[in-house]
C-alpha positions in Angstrom: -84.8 -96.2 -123.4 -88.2 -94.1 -123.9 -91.4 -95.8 -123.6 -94.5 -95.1 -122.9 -95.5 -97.9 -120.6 -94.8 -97.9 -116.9 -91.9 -98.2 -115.2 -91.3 -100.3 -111.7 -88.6 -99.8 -109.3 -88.0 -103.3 -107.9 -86.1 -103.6 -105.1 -83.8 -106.9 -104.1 -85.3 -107.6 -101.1 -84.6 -111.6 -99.7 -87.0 -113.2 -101.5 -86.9 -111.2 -104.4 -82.9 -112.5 -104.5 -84.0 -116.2 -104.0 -86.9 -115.6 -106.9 -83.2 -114.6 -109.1 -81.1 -117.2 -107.5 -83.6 -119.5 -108.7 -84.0 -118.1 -112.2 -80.5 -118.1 -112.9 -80.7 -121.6 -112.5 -83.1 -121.5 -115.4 -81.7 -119.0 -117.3 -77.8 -118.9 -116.6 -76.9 -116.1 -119.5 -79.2 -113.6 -118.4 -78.7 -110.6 -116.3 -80.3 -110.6 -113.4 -82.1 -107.0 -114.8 -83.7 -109.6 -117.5 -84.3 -112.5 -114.8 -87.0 -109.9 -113.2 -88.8 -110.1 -116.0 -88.7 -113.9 -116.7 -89.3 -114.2 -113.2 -92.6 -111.9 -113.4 -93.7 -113.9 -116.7 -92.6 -117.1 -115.3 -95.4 -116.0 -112.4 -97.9 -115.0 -114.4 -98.3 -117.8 -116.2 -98.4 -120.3 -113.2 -100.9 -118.3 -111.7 -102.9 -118.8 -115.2 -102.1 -121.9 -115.4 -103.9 -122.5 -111.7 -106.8 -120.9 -112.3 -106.9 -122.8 -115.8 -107.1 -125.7 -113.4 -108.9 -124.8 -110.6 -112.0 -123.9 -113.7 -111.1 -127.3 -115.2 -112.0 -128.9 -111.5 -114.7 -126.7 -111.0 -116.0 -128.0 -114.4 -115.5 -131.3 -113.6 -117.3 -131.1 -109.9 -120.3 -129.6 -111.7 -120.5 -132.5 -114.4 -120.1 -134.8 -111.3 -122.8 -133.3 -109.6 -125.4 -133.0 -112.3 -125.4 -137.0 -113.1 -124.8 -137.9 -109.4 -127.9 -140.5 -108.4 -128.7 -141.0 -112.6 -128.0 -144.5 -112.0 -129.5 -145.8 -108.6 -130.2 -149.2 -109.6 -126.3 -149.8 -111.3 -124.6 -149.6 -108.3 -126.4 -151.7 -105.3 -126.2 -151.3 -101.5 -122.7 -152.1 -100.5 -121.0 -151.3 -104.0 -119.0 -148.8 -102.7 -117.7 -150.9 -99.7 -116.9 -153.7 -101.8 -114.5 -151.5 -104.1 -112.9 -150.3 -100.8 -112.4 -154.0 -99.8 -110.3 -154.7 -102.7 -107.9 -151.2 -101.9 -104.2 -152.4 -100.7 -104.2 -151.1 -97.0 
């Protein structure tokens, strides 16, 4: 079919036949021509997905650190050692 994107050559190399064996657990009707691309989307979105998270934590450490020590006098000496006494062992 003409197109004017690029083309890849992929070749079924071990682990790019687990990557299908897998997806044609997912995807049972498709050919395995079609389970390449579902595979490569499939990819692509848990690598966005990761670094959706990894900025989330990121986020997260930075608001942690910015009110770290704001409130010296609610938690006394020992605070921290009494919550661990109460942690199942």
């Amino acid at each position: 079919m003409p197109t004017v994107r690029r083309r890849y050559q992929v070749t079924e190399t071990d682990g790019v036949q687990r990557a299908l064996d897998e997806a044609v657990k997912q995807w049972p009707t498709e050919p395995r021509s079609r389970l390449i691309v579902r595979v490569i989307q499939a990819g692509g979105d848990a690598l966005a997905e990761r670094e959706r998270s990894r900025a989330g934590l990121e986020s997260r450490r930075r608001a942690a650190a910015r009110v770290g020590g704001s409130y010296p006098r609610a938690f006394g000496a020992g605070y921290l050692a009494g919550l661990r006494d109460d942690w199942p062992e």
